[in-house]
C-alpha positions as CSV (number, residue, x, y, z in Angstrom):
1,X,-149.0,-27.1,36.9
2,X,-149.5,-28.4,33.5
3,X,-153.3,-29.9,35.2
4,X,-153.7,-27.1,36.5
5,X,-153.6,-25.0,33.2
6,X,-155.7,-27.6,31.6
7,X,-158.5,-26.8,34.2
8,X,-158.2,-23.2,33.9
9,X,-158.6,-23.4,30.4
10,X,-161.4,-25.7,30.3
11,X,-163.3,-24.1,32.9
12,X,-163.0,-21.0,30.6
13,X,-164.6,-22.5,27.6
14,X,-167.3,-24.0,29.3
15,X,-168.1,-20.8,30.9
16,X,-167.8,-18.6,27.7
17,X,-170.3,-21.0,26.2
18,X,-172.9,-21.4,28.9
19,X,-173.1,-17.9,29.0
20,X,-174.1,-17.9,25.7
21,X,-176.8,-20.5,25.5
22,X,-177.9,-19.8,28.8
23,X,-178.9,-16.0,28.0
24,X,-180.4,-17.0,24.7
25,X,-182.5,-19.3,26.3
26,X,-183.5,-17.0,29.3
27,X,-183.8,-14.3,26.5
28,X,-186.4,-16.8,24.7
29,X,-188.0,-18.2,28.1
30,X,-188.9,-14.1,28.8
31,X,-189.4,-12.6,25.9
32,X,-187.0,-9.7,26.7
33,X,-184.2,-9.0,23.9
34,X,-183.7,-5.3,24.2
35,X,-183.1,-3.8,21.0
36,X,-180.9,-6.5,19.4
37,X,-182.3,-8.5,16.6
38,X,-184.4,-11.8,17.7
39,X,-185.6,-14.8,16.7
40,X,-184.6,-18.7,16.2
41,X,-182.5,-17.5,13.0
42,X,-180.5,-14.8,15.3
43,X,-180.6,-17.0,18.0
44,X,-178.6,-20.0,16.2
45,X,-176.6,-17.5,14.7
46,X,-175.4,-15.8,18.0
47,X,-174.6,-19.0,20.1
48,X,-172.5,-20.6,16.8
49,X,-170.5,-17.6,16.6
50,X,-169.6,-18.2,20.3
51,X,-168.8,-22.1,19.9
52,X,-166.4,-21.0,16.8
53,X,-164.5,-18.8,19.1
54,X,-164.4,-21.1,21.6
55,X,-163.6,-24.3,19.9
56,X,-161.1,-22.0,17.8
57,X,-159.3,-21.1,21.3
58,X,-159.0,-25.1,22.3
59,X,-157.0,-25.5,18.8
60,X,-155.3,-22.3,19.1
61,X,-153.6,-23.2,22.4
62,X,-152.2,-26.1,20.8
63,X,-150.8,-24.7,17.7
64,X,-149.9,-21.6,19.1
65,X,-147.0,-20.8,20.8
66,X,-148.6,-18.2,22.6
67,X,-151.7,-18.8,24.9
68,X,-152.4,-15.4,24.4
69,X,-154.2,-15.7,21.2
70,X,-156.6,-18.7,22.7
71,X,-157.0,-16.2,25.6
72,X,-158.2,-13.7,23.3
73,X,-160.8,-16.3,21.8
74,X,-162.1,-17.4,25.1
75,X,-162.4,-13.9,26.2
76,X,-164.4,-12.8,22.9
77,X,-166.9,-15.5,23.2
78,X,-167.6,-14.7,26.9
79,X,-168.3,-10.8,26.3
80,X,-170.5,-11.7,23.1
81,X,-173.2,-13.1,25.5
82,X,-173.0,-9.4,27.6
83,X,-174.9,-7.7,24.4
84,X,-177.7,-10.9,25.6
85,X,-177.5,-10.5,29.2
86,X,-178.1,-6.4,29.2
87,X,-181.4,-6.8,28.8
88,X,-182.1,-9.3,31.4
89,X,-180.6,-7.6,34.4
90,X,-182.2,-4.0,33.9
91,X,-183.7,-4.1,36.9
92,X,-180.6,-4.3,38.8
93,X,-179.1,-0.4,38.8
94,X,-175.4,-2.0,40.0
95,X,-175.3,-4.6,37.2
96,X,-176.5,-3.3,33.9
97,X,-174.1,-0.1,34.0
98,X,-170.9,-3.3,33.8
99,X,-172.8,-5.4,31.4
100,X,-173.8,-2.3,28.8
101,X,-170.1,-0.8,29.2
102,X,-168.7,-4.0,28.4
103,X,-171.3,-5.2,25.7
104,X,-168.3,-4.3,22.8
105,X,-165.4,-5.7,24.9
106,X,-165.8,-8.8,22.6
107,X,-164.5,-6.4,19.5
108,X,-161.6,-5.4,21.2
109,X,-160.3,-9.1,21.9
110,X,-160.6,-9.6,18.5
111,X,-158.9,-6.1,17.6
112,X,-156.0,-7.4,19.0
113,X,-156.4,-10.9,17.8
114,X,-156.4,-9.8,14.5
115,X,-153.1,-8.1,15.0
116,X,-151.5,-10.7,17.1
117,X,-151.2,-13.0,14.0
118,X,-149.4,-15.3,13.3
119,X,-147.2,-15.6,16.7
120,X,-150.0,-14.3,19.3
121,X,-147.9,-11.4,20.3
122,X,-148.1,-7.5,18.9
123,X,-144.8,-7.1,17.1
124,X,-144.7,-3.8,15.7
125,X,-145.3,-0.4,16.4
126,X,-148.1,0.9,14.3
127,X,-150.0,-2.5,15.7
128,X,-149.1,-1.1,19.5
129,X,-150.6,2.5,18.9
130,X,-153.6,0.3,17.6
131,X,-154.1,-1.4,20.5
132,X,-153.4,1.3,22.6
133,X,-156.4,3.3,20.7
134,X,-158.8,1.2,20.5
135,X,-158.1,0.3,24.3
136,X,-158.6,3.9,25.4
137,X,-161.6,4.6,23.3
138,X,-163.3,1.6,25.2
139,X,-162.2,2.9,28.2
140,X,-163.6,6.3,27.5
141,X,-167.0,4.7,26.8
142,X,-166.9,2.2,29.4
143,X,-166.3,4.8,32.0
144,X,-168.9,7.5,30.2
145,X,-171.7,4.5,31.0
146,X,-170.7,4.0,34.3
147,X,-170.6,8.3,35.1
148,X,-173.4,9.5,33.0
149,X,-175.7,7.1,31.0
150,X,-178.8,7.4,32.7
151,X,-181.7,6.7,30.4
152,X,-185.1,6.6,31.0
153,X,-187.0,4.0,32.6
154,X,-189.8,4.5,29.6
155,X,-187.1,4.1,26.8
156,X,-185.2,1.0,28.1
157,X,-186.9,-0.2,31.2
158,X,-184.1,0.3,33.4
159,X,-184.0,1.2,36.9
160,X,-181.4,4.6,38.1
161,X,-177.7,4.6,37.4
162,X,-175.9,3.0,40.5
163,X,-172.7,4.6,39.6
164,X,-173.8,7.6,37.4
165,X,-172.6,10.9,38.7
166,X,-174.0,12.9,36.2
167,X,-177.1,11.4,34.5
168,X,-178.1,12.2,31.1
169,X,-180.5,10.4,28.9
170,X,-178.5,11.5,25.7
171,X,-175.3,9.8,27.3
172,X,-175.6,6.3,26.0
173,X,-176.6,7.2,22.6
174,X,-173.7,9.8,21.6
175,X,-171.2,7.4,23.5
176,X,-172.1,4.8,20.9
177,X,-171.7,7.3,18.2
178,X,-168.3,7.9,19.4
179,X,-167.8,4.8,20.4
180,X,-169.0,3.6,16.8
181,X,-167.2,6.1,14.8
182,X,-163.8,5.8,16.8
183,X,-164.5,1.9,16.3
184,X,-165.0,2.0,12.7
185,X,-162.1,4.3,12.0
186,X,-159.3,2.1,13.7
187,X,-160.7,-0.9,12.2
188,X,-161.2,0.6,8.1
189,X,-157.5,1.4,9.6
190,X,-156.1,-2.0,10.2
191,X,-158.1,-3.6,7.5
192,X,-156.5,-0.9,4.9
193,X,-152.9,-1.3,6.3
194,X,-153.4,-5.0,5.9
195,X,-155.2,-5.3,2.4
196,X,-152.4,-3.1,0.9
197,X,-149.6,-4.7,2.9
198,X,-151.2,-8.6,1.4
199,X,-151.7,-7.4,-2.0
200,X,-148.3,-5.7,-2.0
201,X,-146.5,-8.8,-0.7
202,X,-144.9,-11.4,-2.2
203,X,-146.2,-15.0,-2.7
204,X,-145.0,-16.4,0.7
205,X,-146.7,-13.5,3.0
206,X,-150.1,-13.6,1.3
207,X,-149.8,-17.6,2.3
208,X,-148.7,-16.7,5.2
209,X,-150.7,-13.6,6.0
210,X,-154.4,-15.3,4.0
211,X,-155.8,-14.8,7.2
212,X,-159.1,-11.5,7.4
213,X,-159.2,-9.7,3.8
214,X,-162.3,-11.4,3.3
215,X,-163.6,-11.0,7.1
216,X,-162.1,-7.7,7.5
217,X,-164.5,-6.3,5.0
218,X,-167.6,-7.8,6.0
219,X,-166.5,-6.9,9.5
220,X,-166.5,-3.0,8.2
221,X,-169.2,-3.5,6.7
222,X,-171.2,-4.6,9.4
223,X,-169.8,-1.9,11.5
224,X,-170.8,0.5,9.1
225,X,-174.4,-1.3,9.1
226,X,-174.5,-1.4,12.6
227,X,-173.3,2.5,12.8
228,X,-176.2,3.5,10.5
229,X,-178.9,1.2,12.2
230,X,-177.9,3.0,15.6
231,X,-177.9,6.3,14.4
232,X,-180.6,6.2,12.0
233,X,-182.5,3.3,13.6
234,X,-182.3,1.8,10.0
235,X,-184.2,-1.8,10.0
236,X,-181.1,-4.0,8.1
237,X,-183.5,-7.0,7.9
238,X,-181.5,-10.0,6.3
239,X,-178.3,-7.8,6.2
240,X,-178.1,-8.1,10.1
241,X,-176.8,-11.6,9.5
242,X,-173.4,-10.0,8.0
243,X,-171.8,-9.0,10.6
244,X,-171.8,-12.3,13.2
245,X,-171.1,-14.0,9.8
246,X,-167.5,-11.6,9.3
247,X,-166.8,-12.0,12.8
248,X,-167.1,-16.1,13.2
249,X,-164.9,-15.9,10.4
250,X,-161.4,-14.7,11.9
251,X,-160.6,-17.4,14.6
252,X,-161.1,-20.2,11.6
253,X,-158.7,-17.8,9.8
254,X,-156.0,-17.7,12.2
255,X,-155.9,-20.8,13.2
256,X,-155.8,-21.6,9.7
257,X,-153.0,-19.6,8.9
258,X,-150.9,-21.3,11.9
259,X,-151.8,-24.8,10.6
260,X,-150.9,-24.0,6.8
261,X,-147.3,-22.5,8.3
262,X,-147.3,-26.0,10.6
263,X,-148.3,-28.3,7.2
264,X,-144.9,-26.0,5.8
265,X,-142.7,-27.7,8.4
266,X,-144.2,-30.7,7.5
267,X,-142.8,-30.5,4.3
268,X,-139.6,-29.0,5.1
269,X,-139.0,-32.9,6.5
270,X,-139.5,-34.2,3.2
271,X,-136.2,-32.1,2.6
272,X,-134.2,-34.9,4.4
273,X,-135.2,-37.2,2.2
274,X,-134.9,-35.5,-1.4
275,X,-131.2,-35.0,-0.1
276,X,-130.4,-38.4,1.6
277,X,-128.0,-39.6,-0.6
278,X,-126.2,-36.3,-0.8
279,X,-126.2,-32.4,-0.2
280,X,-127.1,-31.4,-4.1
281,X,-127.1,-27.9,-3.4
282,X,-128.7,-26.7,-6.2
283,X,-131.5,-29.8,-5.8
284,X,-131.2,-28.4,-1.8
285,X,-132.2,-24.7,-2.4
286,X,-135.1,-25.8,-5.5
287,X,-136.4,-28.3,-3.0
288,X,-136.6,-25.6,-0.6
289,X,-138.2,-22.2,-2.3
290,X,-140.8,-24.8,-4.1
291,X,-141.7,-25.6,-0.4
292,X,-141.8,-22.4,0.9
293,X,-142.9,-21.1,-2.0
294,X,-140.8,-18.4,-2.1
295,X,-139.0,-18.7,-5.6
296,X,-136.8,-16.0,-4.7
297,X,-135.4,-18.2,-1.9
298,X,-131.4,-18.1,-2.2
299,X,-128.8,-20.3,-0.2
300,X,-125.4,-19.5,0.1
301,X,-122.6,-22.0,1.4
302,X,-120.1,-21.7,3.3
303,X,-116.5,-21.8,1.7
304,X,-113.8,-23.2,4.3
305,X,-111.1,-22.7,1.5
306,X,-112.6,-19.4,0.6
307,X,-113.5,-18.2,4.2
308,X,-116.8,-16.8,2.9
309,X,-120.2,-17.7,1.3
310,X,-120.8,-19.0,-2.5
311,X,-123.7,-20.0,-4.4
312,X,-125.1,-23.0,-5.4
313,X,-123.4,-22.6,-8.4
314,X,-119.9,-22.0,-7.1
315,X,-120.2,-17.8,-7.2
316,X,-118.4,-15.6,-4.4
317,X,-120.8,-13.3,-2.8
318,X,-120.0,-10.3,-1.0
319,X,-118.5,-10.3,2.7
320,X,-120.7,-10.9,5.0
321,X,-123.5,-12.6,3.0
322,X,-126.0,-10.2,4.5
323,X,-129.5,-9.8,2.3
324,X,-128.9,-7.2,-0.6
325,X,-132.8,-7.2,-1.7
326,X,-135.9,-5.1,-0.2
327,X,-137.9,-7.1,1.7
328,X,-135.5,-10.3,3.0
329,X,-133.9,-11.8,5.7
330,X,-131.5,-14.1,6.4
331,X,-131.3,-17.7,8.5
332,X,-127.6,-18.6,9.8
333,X,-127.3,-21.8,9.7
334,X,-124.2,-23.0,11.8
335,X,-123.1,-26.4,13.5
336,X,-120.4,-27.3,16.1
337,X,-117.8,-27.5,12.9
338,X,-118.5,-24.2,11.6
339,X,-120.5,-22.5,9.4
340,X,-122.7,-24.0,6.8
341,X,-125.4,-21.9,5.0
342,X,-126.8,-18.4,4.6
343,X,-130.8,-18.8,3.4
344,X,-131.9,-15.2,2.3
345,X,-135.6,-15.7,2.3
346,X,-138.7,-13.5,2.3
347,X,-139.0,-11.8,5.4
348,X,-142.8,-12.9,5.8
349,X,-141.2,-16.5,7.1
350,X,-139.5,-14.5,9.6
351,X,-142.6,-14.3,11.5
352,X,-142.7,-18.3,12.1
353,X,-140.0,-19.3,14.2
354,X,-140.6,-22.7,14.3
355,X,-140.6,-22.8,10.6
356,X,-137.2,-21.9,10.0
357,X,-136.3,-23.7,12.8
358,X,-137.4,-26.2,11.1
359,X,-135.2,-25.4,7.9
360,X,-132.3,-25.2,9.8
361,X,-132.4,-29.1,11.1
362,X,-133.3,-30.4,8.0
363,X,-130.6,-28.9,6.5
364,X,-128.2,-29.6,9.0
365,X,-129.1,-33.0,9.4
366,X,-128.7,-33.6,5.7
367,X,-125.2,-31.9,5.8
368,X,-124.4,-34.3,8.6
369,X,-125.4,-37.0,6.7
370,X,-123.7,-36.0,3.5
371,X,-120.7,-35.9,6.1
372,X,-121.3,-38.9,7.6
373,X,-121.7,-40.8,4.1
374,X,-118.4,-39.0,2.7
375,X,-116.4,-40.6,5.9
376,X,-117.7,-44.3,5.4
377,X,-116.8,-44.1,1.6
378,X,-113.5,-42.8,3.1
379,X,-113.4,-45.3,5.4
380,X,-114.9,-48.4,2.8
381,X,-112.1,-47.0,0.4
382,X,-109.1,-47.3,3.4
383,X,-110.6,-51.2,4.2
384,X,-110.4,-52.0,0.4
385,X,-107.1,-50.9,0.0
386,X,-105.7,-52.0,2.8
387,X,-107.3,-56.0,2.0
388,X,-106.0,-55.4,-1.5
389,X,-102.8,-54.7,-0.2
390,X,-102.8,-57.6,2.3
391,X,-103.5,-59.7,-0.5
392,X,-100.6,-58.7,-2.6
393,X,-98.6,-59.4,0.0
394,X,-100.0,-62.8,0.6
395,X,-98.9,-63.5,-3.0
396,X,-95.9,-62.6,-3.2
397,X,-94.7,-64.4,-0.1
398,X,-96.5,-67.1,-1.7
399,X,-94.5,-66.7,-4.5
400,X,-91.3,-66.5,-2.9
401,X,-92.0,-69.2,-1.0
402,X,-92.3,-71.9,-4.3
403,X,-89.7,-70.2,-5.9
404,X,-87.2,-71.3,-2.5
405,X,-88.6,-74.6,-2.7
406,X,-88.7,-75.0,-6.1
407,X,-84.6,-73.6,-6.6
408,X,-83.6,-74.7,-3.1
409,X,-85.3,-77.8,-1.9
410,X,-86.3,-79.4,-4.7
411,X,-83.4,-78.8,-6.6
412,X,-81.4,-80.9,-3.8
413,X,-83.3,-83.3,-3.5
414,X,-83.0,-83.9,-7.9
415,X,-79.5,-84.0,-6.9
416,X,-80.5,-86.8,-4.2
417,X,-82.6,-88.9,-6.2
418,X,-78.9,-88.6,-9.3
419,X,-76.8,-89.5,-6.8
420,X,-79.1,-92.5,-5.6
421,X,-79.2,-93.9,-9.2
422,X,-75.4,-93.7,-9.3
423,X,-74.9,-95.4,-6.3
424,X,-77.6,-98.3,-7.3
425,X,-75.6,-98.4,-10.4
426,X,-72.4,-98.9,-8.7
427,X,-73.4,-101.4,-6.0
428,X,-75.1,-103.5,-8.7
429,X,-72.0,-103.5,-11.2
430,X,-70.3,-104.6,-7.1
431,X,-72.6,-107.5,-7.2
432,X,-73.9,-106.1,-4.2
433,X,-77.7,-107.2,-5.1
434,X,-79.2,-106.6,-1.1
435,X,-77.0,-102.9,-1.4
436,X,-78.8,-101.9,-4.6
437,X,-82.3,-103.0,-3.4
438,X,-82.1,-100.8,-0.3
439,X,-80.4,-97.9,-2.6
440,X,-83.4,-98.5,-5.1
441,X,-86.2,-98.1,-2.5
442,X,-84.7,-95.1,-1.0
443,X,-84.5,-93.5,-4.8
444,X,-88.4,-94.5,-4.8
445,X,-89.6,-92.9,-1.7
446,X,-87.0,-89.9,-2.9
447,X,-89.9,-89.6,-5.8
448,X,-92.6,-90.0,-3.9
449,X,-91.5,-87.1,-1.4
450,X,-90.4,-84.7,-4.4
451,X,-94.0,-85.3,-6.1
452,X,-95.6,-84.4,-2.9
453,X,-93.1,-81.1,-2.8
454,X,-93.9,-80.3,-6.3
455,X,-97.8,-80.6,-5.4
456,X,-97.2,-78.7,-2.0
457,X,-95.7,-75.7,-4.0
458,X,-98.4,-76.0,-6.9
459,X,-101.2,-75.2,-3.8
460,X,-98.8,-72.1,-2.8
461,X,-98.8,-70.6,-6.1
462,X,-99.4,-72.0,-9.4
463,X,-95.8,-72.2,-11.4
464,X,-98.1,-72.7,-14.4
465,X,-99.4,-69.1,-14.0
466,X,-95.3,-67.9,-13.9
467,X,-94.6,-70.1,-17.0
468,X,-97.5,-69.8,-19.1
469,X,-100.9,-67.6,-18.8
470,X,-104.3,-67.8,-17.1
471,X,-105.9,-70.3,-20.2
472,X,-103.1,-72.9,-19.8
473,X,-103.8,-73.4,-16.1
474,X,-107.1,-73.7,-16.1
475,X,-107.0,-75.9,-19.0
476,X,-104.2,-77.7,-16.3
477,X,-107.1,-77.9,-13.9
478,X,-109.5,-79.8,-15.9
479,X,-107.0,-82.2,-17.4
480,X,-106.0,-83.2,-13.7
481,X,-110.3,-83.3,-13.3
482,X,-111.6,-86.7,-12.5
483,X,-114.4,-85.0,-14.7
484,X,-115.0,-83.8,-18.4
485,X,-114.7,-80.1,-18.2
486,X,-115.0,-77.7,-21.1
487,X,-113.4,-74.9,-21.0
488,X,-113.9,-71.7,-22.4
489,X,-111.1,-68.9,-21.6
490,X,-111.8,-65.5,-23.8
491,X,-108.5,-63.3,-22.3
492,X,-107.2,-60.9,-25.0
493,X,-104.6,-60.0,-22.3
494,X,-103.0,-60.8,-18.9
495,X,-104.5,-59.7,-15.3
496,X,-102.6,-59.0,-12.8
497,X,-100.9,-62.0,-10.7
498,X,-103.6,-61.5,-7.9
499,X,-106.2,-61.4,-10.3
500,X,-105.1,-64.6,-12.0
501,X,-104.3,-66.0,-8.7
502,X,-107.8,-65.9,-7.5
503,X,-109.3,-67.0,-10.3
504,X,-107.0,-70.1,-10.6
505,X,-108.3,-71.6,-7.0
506,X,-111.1,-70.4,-7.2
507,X,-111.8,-72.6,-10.4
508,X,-109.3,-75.2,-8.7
509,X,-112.0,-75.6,-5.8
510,X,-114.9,-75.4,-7.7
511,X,-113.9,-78.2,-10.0
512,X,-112.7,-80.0,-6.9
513,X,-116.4,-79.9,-5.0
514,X,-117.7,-80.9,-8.1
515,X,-115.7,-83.8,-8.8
516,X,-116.2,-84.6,-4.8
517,X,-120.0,-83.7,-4.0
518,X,-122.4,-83.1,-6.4
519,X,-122.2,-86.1,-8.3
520,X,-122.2,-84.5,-11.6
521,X,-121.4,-86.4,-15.2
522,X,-119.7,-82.9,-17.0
523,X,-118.6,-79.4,-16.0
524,X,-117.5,-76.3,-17.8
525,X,-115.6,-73.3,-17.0
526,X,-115.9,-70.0,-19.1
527,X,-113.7,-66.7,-18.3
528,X,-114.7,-63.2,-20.1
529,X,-113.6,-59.8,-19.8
530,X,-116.0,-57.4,-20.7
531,X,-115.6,-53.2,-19.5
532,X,-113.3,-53.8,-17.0
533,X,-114.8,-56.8,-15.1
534,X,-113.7,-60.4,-15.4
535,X,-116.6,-63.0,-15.5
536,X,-116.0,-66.3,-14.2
537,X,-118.7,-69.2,-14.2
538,X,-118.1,-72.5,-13.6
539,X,-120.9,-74.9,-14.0
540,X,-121.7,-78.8,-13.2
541,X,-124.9,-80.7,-13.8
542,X,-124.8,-82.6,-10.7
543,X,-127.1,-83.1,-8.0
544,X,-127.4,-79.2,-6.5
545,X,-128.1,-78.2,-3.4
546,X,-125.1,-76.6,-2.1
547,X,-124.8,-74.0,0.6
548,X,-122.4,-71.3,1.3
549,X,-121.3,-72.1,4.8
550,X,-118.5,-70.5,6.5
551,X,-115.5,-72.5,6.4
552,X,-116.3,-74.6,3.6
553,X,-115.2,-74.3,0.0
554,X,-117.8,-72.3,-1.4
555,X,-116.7,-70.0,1.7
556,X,-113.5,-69.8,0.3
557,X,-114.7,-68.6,-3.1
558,X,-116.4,-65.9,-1.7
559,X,-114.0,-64.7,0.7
560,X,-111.0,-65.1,-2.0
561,X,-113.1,-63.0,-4.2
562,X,-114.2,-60.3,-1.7
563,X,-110.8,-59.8,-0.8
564,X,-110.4,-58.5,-4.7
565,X,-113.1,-56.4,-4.1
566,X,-115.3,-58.7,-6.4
567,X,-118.9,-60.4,-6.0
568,X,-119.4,-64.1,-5.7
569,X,-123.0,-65.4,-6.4
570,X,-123.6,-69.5,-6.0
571,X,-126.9,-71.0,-7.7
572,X,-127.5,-74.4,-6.5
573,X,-130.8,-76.0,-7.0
574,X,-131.5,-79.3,-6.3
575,X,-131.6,-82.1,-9.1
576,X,-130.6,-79.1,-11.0
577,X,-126.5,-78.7,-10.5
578,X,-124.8,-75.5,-9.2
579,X,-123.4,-72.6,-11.0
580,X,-120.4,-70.3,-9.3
581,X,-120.1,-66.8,-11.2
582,X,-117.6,-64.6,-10.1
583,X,-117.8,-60.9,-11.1
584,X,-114.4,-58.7,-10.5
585,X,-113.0,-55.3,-11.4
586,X,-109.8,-55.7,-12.9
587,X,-109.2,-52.3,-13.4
588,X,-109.1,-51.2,-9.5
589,X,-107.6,-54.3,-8.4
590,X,-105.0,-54.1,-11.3
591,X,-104.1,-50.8,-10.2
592,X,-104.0,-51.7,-6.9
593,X,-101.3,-54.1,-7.5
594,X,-99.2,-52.3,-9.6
595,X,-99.5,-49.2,-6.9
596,X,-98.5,-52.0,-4.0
């Protein structure tokens, strides 16, 4: 079907202008131009006019929605080459009659183009009873040629009237006086209506409706010259160039005007992006009457609280949120959730469908977006938490868990390692020398397993952090260092036990792959608090060149600090050490904890 079309329509172009071409050449090969103006000028003129309408009609059928306005341009190029063809074929009395009633077809294609803007279809009444005019006063002429025009074969050179029932020689000239007159009427008409209607308009219909002032009025003006020149048999001379002029001007003019309201959709893309981070609906409805160009352009939102429309500043409008200006309409925007928007806009951008259409999925697809966004904050927000929480809880089971081994376990086995020593003393004082050896080497190994408890509940949770505050147990960490570390601790005040937590092994295990890997000589740890966000850097001059692996200590770092909701960033060039800063936000994670 779709080939099919595409043959149809190309066969009518190429046809519309061979006609053309073909009759000015034969008109040129035999000298024979009847009484229409002649020469190369005219000529060039004539078959240029019919290549506008016809490459106008090959555009038109793919901007338009409607064939019918490409239809109309293929049609008015193939009847301007009848006024070229009369002349030629007045020898045949069955021919010339159809060719000289349908010489001014070509003006009533474009009539009704003219009026069929911007959508290819007649919309209103007034352009109906136009149509409907213009249509029966070609009619009446057409059928007046084929009845009565019978001139004579000295005045035109044309053999009898096949079809003429009652020739006259007068016919033909007072049917194009009529014909002329009725023309001219309807077209000063239309070209009134739609002068008054563009200069009365706002901004958006005169971009919208650009299309004939200026070729409206040559076109009456050449009418009128042609009118005159017919009646009068007045010689126009340079002037005769006018009209074709006015007349190759309206299919550039229309398909203009669609291609200015497609570059307007275009734009209304661009929407999508000046709200992609979110639905700013005062930035939304600027955005959108400086493209449209309708600064009167109002949006109204939908309220689900309210149940009703608002503006962008937060206003209640009237129920029903219909237009309450002169000359506006209104696009309903809804989606699948409800409504969203009420755009009161000039009622010129009514007439492009597509155009609003366009409006309405830009918006909706930024409102879906915005919606989109708002539920992965949500979303984000519930994670955080809920790894924040996780975290507490980590700790304090942590805790708990030194502070049973440090009141229960270890506490027992101090008692142990007492009554050990009492019982060495005793078997000594016994004289029991092999007894107290054996008691004194189980009191040692007694040591040996409470300073490996003691360590076990240090790596569970820091009892230096319980006792004393977040400087002391870093400054722990670097005494126990196998390395000089400086340290630098600038806390006014105490985190919270999670914070401190983290920052503790964190420092613990960067110190530690210092001392183990990079081969450094010194290393320094600083910790700052500055608007709410802890700073923590801990430096070595070793040999560089670590890597953030997955499983491995610098790993750790990162995923201890993430779980805080902080940012771990590791600089490690070689020959040049590696420095470990740790950014955190104290505030949300203090008030985390203190929520959990």
């Amino acid at each position: 079907m779709r080939a099919a079309r595409i043959w149809l329509r190309s066969l009518a172009v190429v046809a519309a202008v061979a006609a053309n071409v073909v009759a000015q050449v034969a008109s040129a090969v035999t000298g024979d131009y009847g009484p229409r103006p002649h020469g190369l000028g005219w000529a060039i003129v004539f078959v240029l006019v019919a290549l506008v309408y016809a490459g106008c009609a090959i555009v038109a059928w793919k901007v338009v929605r409607s064939p019918i306005a490409g239809w109309l341009m293929v049609g008015a190029s193939l009847f301007w080459a009848a006024g070229a063809w009369y002349p030629l074929v007045r020898d045949i009395g069955w021919l010339w009659p159809l060719l000289a009633g349908v010489t001014d077809l070509w003006a009533v294609l474009v009539g009704i183009l003219v009026l069929s803007y911007p959508t290819g279809r007649i919309v209103s009444r007034f352009d109906r009873w136009v149509v409907l005019a213009v249509s029966v006063a070609f009619l009446i002429r057409f059928g007046g040629i084929l009845l009565f025009s019978s001139p004579s074969q000295s005045a035109c050179g044309c053999v009898a009237n096949a079809y003429a029932i009652v020739p006259s020689d007068g016919a033909d000239f007072w049917l194009g006086v009529g014909w002329r007159l009725a023309g001219l009427a309807l077209l000063l008409t239309v070209a009134v209506r739609l002068a008054m209607r563009w200069f009365q308009s706002t901004l958006p219909a005169r971009r919208v409706a650009f299309v004939m002032p200026l070729a409206l009025l040559l076109w009456c003006y050449g009418t009128v010259q042609d009118s005159v020149s017919f009646t009068l048999g007045w010689d126009s001379g340079w002037l005769q160039f006018v009209p074709p002029v006015a007349i190759a001007l309206i299919p550039p003019s229309y398909v203009g005007g669609v291609l200015y309201a497609r570059g307007l959709r275009s734009r209304v893309a661009d929407l999508v992006i000046v709200a992609r981070d979110k639905v700013d609906r005062a930035l939304w409805e600027s955005s959108l009457a400086r493209t449209l160009h309708d600064n009167s352009l109002r949006v109204y939102w939908w309220d689900d609280h309210l149940e009703g429309y608002e503006t962008s500043d937060g206003e209640r409008i009237a129920d029903g949120g219909g237009p309450q200006r002169p000359g506006r309409s209104t696009l309903t925007i809804d989606s699948d959730q409800g409504p969203i928007a009420l755009i009161e806009h000039d009622v010129a951008l009514s007439q492009d469908d597509r155009l609003l259409d366009a409006v309405s999925s830009a918006l909706l697809l930024s409102v879906d977006n915005d919606r989109l966004r708002q539920k992965l904050e949500r979303t984000l927000q519930e994670v955080r938490e809920s790894r924040l929480r996780i975290v507490e809880e980590g700790y304090l089971a942590r805790r708990r868990l030194e502070r049973d081994l440090h009141d229960g376990s270890q506490q027992q086995l101090v008692s142990l390692a007492i009554s050990l020593r009492i019982a060495t003393a005793k078997a000594e004082a016994a004289g029991s020398g092999e007894l107290a050896g054996d008691l004194e080497r189980a009191s040692t190994q007694l040591a040996d397993a409470l300073r490996e408890l003691r360590e076990l509940a240090r790596g569970i949770h820091p009892t230096v952090l319980t006792d004393g505050d977040l400087t002391s147990a870093i400054e722990e960490l670097a005494n126990r260092s196998h390395l000089p570390v400086e340290v630098h601790v600038d806390m006014p005040e105490r985190l919270s036990d999670v914070i401190e937590e983290t920052i503790y092994f964190c420092v613990s295990e960067g110190l530690a792959n210092a001392a183990k890997h990079s081969q450094a000589r010194n290393c320094s740890v600083s910790v700052s608090r500055s608007d709410g966000t802890v700073t923590v850097i801990v430096k070595d001059d070793g040999q560089g060149g670590a890597r953030v692996e997955p499983g491995g200590g610098l790993g750790g770092i990162r995923d201890r600090v993430e779980a805080v909701d902080g940012h771990a960033v590791v600089q490690s060039v070689a020959g040049l050490g590696t420095i470990i800063e740790l950014t955190i936000p104290v505030q949300h994670a203090a008030a985390g904890a203190a929520e959990s």
